[in-house]
C-alpha positions as CSV (number, residue, x, y, z in Angstrom):
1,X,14.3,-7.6,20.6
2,X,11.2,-7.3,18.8
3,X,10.2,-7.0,14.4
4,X,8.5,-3.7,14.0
5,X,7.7,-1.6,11.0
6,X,8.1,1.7,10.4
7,X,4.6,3.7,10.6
8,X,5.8,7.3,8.8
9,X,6.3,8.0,5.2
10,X,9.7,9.4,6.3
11,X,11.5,8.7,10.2
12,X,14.6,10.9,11.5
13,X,17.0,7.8,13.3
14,X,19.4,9.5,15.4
15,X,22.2,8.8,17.9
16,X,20.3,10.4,20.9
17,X,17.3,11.4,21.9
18,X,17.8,14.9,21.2
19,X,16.0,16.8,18.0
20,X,19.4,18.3,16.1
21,X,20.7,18.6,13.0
22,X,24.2,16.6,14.3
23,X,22.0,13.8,16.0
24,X,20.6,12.4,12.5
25,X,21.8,9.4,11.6
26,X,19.6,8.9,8.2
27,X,15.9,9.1,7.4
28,X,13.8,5.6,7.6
29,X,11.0,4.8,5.0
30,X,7.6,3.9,5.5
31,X,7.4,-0.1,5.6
32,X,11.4,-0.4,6.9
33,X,11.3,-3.3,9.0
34,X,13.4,-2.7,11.8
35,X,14.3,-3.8,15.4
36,X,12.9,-3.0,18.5
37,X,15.9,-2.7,21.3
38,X,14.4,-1.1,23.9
39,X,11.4,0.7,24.3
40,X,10.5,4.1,26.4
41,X,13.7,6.0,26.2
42,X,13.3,8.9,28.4
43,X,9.8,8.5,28.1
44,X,9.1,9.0,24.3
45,X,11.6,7.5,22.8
46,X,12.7,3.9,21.2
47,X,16.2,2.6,20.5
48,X,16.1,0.8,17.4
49,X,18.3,-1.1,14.8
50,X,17.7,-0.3,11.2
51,X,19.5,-0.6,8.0
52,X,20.7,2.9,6.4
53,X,22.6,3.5,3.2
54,X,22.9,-0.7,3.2
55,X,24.5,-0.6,6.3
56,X,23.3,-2.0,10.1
57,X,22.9,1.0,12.4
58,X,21.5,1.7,16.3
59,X,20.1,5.0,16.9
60,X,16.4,6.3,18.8
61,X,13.5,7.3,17.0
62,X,10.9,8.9,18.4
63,X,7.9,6.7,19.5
64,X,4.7,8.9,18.9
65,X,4.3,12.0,16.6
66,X,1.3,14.4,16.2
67,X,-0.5,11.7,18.6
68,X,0.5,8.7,16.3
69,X,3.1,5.7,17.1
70,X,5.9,5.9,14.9
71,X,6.7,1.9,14.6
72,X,3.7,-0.9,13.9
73,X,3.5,-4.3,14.9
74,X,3.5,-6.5,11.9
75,X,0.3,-7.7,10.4
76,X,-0.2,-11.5,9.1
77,X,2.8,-12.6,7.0
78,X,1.0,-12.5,3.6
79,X,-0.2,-9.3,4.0
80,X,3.0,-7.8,4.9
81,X,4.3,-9.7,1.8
82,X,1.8,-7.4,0.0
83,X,2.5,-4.1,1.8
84,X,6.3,-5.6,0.8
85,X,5.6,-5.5,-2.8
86,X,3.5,-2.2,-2.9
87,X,6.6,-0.5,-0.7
88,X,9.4,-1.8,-3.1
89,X,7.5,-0.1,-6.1
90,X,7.1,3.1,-4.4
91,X,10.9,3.0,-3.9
92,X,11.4,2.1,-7.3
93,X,10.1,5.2,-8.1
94,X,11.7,7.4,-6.2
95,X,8.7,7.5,-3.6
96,X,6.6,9.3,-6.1
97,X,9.1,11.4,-8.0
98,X,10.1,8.7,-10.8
99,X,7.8,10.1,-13.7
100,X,6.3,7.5,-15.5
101,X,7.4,8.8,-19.1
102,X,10.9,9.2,-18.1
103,X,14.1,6.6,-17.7
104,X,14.0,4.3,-16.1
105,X,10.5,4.7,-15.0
106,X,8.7,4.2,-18.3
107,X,10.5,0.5,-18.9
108,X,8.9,-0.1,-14.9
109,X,5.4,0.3,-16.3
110,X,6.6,-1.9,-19.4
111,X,7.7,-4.7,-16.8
112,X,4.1,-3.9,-15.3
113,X,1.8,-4.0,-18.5
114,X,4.2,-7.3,-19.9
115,X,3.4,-9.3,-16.7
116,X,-0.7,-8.9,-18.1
117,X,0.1,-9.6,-21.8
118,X,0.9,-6.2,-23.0
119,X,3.4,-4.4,-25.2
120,X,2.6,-1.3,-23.7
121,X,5.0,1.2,-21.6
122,X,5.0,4.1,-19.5
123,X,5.4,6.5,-22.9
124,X,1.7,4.8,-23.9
125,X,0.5,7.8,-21.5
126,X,-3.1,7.9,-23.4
127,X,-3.4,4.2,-21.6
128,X,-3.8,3.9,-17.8
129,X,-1.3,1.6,-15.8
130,X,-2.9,2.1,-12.7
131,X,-4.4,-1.8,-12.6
132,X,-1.2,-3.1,-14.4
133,X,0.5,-2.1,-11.2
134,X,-1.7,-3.3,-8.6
135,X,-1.9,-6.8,-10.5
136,X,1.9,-6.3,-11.0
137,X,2.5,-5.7,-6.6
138,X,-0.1,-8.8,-6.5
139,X,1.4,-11.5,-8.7
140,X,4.8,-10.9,-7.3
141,X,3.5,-11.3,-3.3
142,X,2.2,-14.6,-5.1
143,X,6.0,-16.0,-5.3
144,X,5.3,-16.3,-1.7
145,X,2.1,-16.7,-0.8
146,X,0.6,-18.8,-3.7
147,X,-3.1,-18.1,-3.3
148,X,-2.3,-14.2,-4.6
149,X,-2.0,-16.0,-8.1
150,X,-6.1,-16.4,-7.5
151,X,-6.4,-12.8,-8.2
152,X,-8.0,-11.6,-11.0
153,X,-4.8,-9.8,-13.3
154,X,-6.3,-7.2,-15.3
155,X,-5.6,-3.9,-17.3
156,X,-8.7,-2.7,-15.7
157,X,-9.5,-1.8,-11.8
158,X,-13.1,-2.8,-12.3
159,X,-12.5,-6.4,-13.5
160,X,-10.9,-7.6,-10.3
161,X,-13.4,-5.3,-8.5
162,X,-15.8,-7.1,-9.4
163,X,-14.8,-10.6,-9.3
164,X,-14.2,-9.9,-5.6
165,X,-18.0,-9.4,-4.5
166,X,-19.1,-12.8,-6.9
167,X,-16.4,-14.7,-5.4
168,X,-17.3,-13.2,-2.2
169,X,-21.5,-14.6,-2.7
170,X,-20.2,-17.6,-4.1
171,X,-18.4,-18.5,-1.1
172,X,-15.1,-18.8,-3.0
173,X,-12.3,-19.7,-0.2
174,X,-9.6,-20.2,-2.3
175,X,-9.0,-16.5,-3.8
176,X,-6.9,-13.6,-2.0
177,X,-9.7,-10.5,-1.5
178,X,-13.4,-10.4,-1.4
179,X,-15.5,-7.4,-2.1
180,X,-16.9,-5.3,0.9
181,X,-19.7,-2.5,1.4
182,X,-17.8,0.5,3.4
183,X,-19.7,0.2,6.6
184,X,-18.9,-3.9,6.4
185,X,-15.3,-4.0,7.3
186,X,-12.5,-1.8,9.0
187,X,-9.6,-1.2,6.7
188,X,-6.2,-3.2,7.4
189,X,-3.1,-3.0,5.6
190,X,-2.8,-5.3,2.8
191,X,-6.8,-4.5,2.1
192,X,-7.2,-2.4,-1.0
193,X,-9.3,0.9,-1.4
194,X,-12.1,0.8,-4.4
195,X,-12.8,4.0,-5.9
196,X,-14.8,5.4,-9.3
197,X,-13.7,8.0,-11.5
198,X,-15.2,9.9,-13.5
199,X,-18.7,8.5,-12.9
200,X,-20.0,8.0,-9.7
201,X,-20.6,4.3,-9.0
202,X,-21.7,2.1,-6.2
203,X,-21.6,-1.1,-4.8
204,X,-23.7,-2.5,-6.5
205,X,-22.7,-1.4,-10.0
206,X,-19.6,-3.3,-9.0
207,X,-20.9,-6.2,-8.2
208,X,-23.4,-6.4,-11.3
209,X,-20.6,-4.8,-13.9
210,X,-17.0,-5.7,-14.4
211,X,-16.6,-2.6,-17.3
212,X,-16.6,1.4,-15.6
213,X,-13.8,3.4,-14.8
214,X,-12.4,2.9,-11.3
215,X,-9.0,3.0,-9.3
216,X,-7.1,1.1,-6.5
217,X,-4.4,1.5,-3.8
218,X,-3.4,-1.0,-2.1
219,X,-3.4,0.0,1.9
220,X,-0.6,0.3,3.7
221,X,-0.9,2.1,6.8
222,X,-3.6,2.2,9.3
223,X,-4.3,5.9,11.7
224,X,-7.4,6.2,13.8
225,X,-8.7,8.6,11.2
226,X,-7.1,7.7,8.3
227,X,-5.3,5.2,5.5
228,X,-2.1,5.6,4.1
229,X,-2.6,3.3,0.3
230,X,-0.3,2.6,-2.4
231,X,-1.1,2.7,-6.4
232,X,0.4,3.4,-9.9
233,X,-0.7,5.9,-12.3
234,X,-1.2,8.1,-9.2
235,X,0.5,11.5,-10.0
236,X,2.4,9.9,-13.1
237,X,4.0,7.5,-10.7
238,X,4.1,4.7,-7.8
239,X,2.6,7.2,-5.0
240,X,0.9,7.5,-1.9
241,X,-3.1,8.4,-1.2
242,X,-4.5,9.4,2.1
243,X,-7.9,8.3,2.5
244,X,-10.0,9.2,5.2
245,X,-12.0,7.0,8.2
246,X,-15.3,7.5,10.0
247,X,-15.7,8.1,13.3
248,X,-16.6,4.2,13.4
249,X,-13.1,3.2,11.9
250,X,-14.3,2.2,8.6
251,X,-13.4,3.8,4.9
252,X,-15.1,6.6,4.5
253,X,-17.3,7.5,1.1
254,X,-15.3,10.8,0.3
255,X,-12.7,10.9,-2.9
256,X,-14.8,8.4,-5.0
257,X,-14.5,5.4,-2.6
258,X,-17.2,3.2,-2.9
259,X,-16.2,-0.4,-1.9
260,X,-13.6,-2.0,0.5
261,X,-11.3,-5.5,-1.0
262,X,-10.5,-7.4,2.1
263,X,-7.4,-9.2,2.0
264,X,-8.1,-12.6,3.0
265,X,-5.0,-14.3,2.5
């Protein structure tokens, strides 16, 4: 038996591996841990162990779809504590249908903007949340891993943006991320995606400015041409973004991204 994750924002389990409506057993979420059993079922297949509806159940899943693998091996322990965090959120609401103005989602972003020293909630809509709830995802992977807590918490994407690429040139070990050009670094889960909005920015405005308007997702799948990242504010909830790769592997500079945060934990 082996730990592996699931790959797919959404994975059919079922008792055999044949495609029917009566072989379902439930549907698997991106980030599920499960367990490995035994691989290559009839050639394509993987028998698994994964909870559904809180309860323990064996089934197959399919092992590659549309020419990607459907389970992952698990990354470093801190950055799946991160991935962890930015899963649990997206769950929390409703995996991108929990409106941020609504109950219960609006008290979620008050839990988010409280954690940064704000009496703010999700019915403050002329206020962004976005960077409440990637410092929120952060600080809690921090109860596990203690050098998240190095992170910069702030109400503003481009604070901690910044501090990533001076603590980066100042040789800081000690904090979680530091600040990448695209072309520097291939993107791995628990990395997070830098983009501007609004006004187009650069590397180098981030690393000279800590005050534009900017957004982040934290990443938590890895394709061969693409990124599956996490982030609040995104569509008035916790939702996910694709972004695409180059042909080199590395983020590519479409959709505002500008700058790659390299987990380092």
């Amino acid at each position: 038996m082996s730990v592996k994750f699931v790959d797919f924002e959404a994975l059919n389990l079922r008792s055999k591996a044949v495609l029917a409506p009566a072989t379902r057993i439930g549907i698997l979420h991106l980030g599920q841990q499960v367990e490995e059993l035994e691989p290559d079922i009839q050639g394509d297949w993987v028998k698994i162990k994964a909870e559904v509806d809180g309860v323990q159940a064996e089934g197959v899943v399919k092992s590659v779809i549309d020419g990607k693998r459907s389970l992952r091996d698990p990354a470093s322990a801190s950055r799946e504590a991160l991935v962890g965090e930015a899963i649990k959120e997206w769950l929390r609401f409703e995996k991108g249908q929990g409106l941020e103005h609504h109950a219960p989602f609006f008290d979620f972003v008050g839990e988010m903007w409280r954690a940064i020293g704000l009496d703010l909630d999700g019915k403050d809509r002329d206020t962004p949340w976005s960077a409440a709830a990637i410092s929120f995802m952060v600080r809690n992977a921090a109860e596990r891993f203690p050098k998240y807590a190095k992170f910069k918490f702030a109400a503003s994407h481009s604070r901690y943006m910044h501090a990533s690429i001076v603590k980066r040139n100042a040789g800081d070990m000690d904090v979680p991320f530091w600040g990448f050009r695209l072309h520097e670094k291939r993107p791995e889960i628990g990395d997070i995606v830098g983009r501007w909005r609004e006004t187009p920015r650069d590397f180098d405005d981030a690393e000279t400015s800590d005050s534009f308007k900017s957004h982040t997702d934290i990443i938590v799948s890895v394709d061969s041409d693409s990124v599956l990242a996490i982030g609040g504010n995104v569509r008035q909830s916790v939702s996910i973004s694709r972004y695409d790769k180059t042909g080199a592997g590395f983020l590519a500079a479409t959709n505002g991204v500008f700058m790659h945060m390299v987990n380092r934990t």
